[in-house]
C-alpha positions as CSV (number, residue, x, y, z in Angstrom):
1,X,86.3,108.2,113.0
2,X,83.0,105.8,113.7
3,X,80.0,107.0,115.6
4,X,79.0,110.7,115.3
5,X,76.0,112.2,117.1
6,X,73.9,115.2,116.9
7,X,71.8,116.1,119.7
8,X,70.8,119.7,118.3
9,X,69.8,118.3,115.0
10,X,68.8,115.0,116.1
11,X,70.9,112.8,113.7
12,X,73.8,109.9,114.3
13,X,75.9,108.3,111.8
14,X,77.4,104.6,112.3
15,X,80.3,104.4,110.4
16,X,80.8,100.8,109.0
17,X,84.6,100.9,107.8
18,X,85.3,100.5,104.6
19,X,81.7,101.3,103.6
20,X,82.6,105.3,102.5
21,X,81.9,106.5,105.6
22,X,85.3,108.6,105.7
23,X,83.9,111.0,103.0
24,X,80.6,111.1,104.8
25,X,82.1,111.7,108.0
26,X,84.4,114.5,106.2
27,X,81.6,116.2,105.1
28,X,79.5,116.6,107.8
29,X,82.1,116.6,111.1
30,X,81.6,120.5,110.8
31,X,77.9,120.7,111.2
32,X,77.4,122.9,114.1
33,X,77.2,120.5,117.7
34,X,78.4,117.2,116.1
35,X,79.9,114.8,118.0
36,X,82.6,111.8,117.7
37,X,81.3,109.7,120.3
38,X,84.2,107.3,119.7
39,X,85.5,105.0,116.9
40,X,83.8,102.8,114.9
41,X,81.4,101.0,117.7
42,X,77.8,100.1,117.6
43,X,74.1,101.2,118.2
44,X,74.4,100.5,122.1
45,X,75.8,104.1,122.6
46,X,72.8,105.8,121.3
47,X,71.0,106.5,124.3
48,X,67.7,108.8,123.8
49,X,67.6,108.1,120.2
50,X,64.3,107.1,119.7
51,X,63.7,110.5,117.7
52,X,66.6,110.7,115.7
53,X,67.7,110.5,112.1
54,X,70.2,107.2,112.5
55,X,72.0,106.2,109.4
56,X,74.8,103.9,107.9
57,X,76.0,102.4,105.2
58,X,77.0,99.0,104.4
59,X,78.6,97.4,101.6
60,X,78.7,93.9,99.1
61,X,80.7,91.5,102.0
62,X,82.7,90.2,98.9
63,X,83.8,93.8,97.9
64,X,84.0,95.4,101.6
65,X,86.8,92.2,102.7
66,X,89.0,93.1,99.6
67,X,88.8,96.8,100.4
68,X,90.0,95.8,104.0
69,X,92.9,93.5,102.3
70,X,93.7,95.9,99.6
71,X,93.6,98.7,102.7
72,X,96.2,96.8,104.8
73,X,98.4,95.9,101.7
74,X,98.9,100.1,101.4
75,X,99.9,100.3,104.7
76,X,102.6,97.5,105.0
77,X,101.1,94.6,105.7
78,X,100.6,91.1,104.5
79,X,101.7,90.5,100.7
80,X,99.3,87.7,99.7
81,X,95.7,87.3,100.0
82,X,96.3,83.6,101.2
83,X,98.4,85.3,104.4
84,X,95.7,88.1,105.3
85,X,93.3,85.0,105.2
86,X,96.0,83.2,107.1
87,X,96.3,85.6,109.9
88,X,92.8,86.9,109.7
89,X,91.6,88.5,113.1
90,X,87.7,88.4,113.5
91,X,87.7,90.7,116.5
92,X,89.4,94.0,114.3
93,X,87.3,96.6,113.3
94,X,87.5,96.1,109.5
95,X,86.8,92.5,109.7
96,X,83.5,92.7,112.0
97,X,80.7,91.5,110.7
98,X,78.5,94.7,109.3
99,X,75.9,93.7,111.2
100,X,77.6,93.9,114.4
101,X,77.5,97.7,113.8
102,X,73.4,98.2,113.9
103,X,72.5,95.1,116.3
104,X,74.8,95.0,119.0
105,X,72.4,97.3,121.4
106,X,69.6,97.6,119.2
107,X,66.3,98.1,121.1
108,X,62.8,99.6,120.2
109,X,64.4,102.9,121.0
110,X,67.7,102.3,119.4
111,X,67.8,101.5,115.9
112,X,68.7,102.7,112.3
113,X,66.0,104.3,110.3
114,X,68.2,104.1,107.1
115,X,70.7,101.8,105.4
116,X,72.7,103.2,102.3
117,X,74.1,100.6,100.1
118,X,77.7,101.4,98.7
119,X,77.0,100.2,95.3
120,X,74.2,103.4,94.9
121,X,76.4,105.5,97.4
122,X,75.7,108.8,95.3
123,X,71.9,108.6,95.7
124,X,71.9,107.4,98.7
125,X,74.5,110.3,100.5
126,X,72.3,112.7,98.5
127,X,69.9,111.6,100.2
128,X,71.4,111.6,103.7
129,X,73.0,115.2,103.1
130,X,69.2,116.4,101.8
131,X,68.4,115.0,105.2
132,X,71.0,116.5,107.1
133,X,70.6,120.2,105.3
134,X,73.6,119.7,103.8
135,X,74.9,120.9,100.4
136,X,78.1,119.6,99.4
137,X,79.9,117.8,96.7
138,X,79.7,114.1,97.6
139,X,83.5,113.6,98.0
140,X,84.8,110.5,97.8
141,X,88.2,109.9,100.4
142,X,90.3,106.9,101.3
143,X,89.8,105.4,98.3
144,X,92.2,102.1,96.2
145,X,94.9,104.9,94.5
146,X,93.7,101.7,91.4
147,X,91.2,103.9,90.4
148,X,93.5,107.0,90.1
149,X,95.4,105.1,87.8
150,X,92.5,103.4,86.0
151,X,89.5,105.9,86.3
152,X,87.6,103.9,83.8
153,X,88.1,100.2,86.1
154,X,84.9,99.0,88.1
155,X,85.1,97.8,91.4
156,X,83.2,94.8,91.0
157,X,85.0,93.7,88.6
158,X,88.2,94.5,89.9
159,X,87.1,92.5,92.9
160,X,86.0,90.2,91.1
161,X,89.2,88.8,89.7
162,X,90.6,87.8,93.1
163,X,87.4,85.2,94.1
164,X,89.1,82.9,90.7
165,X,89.4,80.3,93.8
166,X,86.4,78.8,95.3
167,X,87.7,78.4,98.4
168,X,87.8,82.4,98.6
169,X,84.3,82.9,97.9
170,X,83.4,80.0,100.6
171,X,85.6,81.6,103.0
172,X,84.0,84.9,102.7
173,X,80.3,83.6,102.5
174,X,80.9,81.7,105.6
175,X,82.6,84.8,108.0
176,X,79.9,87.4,106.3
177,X,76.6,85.2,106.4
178,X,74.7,87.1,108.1
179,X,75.2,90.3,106.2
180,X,74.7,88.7,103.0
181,X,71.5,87.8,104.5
182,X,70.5,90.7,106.7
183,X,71.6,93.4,103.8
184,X,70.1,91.4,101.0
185,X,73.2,90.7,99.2
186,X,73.8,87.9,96.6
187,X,76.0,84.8,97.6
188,X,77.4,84.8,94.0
189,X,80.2,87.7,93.0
């Protein structure tokens, strides 16, 4: 699910994918006149938004592209990081830039009033259910099955290990400039 609206509460959420916006999405589908406007898509839906809450989250580019890869390895696809990059399609939702999601469409009228960052996603849902009135347990859903295995294992560094090869990290840094910029992100992993 991507872009959910609420017209009686006066909120939207742009879901990023692979940002944790399944669990946020989860959690507040059921509020009371919410809306899937469609899938993942940008800020130009938002019509007559100027007054609303309009949030998203984004995520480290370097940690957000191995989440996609480690995403399509589960379901069946490529075996080798070298292939994804291989066969890497720009245009799919996963691998759009993150800041495709808030500036394609964004006017004075349409734009986000708050960014979450994945790496302080606790705080940062709390504060987005405070917002919201809503009082649940931050879940967290679609997660790497890794970290069921390993509870103890950070993502960073688990992500970490794969950039070894420069050429990865160059790769990456050049298709996710911009959000490295825009977002405030690090070039370095």
């Amino acid at each position: 699910m991507g872009l959910l609206i609420n017209h009686l509460h006066k909120w939207a959420f742009i879901h990023i994918p692979k940002t944790g916006g399944t669990s946020i999405t989860n959690s507040i589908l059921d509020i009371p006149e919410t809306e899937v406007l469609t899938s993942h898509d940008t800020i130009r839906l938002l019509e007559n938004s100027s007054d609303y809450f309009v949030f998203t989250m984004v995520r480290n580019p370097y940690t957000r592209f191995m989440s996609a890869y480690y995403a399509n390895c589960r379901k069946g696809g490529y075996e080798t990081l070298e292939n994804y990059i291989k066969n890497f399609n720009e245009n799919e939702t996963w691998n759009l830039p993150q800041n495709h999601y808030i500036l394609s469409g964004k006017t004075k009228s349409r734009k986000v009033n708050f960014i979450g960052r994945y790496e302080n996603y606790t705080n940062d849902v709390s504060y987005i259910f405070e917002k919201l009135g809503v009082n649940k347990k931050i879940p967290h859903l679609n997660r790497n099955p890794i970290y069921d295995k390993h509870p103890e294992l950070n993502q960073e560094s688990f992500y970490k290990h794969m950039y070894q090869e420069e050429w990865i990290k160059d790769w990456v840094r050049e298709r996710y400039l911009n959000d490295f910029k825009i977002f405030n992100y690090g070039m370095d992993i």
